[in-house]
C-alpha positions in Angstrom: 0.0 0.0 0.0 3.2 2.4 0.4 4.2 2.0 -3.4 0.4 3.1 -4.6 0.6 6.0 -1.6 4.0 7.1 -3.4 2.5 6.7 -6.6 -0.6 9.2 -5.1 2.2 12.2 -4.3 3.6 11.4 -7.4 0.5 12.6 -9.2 -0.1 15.4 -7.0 3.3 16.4 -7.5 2.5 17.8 -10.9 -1.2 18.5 -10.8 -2.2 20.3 -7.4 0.7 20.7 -5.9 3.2 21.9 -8.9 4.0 25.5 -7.4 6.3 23.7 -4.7 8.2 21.9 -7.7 9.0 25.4 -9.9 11.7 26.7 -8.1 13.9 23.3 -7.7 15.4 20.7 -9.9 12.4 18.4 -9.2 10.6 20.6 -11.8 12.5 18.6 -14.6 11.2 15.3 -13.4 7.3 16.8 -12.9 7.8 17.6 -16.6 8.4 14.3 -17.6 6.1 12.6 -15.8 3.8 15.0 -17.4 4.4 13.4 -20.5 3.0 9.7 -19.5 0.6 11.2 -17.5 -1.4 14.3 -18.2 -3.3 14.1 -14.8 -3.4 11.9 -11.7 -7.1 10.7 -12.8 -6.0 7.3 -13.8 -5.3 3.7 -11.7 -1.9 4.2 -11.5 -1.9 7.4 -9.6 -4.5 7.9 -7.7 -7.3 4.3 -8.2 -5.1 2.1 -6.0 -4.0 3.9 -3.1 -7.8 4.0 -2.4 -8.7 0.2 -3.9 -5.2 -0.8 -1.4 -7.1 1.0 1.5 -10.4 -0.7 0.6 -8.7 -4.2 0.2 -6.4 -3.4 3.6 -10.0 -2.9 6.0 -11.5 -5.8 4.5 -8.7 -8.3 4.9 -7.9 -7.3 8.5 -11.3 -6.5 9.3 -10.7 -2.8 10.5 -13.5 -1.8 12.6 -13.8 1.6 14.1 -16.9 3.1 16.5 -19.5 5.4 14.4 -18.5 8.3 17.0 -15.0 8.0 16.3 -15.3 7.8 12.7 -17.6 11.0 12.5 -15.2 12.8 15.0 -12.2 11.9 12.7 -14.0 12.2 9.8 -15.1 15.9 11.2 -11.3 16.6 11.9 -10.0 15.4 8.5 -12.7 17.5 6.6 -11.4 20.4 8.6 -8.0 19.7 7.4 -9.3 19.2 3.9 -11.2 22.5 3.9 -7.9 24.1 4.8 -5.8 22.2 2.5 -8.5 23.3 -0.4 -8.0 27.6 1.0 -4.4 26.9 0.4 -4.1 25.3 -3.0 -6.6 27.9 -3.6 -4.6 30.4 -3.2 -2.1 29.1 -5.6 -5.0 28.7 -8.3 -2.8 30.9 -10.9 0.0 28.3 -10.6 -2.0 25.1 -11.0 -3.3 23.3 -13.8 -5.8 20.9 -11.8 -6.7 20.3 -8.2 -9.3 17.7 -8.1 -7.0 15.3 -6.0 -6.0 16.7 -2.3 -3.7 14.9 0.3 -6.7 15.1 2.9 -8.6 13.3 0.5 -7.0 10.2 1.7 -7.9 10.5 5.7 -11.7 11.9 4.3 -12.5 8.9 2.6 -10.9 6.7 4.8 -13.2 7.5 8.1 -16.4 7.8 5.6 -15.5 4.0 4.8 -15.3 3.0 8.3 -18.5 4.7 9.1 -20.5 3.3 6.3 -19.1 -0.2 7.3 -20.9 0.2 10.8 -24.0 1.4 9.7 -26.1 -1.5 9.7 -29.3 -0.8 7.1 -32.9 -1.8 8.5 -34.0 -2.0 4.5 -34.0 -5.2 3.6 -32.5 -4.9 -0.7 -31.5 -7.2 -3.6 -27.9 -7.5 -3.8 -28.1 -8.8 -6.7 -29.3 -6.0 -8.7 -27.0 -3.4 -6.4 -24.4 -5.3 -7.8 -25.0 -5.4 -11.2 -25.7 -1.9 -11.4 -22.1 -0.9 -10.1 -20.9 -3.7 -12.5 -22.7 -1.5 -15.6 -21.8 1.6 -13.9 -17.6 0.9 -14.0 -17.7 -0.4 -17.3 -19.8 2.2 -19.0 -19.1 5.5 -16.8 -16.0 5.8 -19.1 -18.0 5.4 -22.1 -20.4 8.1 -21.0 -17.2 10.7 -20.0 -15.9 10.3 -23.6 -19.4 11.2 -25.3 -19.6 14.1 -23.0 -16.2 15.8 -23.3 -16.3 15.4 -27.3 -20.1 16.9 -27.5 
């Protein structure tokens, strides 16, 4: 899960957080990277830190109390709100910001939340799961149709 977390600062390295790299050296490796990549919205950068931390709490059965989850997952909002002012303030230097470091922590306590939140509804599976099926192999599809309109 390191690799894909190193993989996830690689990516924000030249897309939200590319003022730090200007000044310094680094900036020549950003720009290459640039080339393979033209954002951090694919797998490699950004899909499997967060498939890792999915796969990690299911595997070792991470379990955390609904009032500690909404108190960390209060905090790390916070912290995302304040990480989102300052990128903002850098807006004229970056290209993209739609992937934050306090993404990570935000997501992370909304999955252990949703995990403890036992539903009274009684629903089909079944059909839940084919529709995410549909929904990952045509979402793409339906992107493509869109930006070229």
């Amino acid at each position: 899960m390191f690799i894909f977390f190193i993989f996830f600062l690689i990516g924000l390295s030249f897309t939200t957080y590319d003022f730090i790299s200007r000044p310094s050296k680094i900036r020549i490796i950003t720009n290459k990277l640039k080339l393979f990549f033209w954002n951090n919205r694919n797998p490699i950068l950004s899909g499997y830190l967060f498939y890792a931390i999915g796969y990690f709490i299911g595997l070792n059965n991470v379990k955390l109390e609904k009032k500690k989850s909404i108190i960390f997952f209060i905090i790390s909002a916070l912290l995302l709100l304040v990480e989102t002012i300052f990128v903002k303030n850098h807006l004229e230097d970056i290209i993209q910001y739609e992937f934050l470091l306090m993404h990570i922590p935000v997501i992370i306590f909304l999955f252990l939340f949703l995990i403890e939140i036992k539903p009274k509804i009684k629903f089909n599976n079944i059909a839940i799961r084919k529709i995410s099926t549909y929904t990952y192999y045509f979402h793409i599809l339906v992107i493509f149709f869109i930006s070229n309109w």
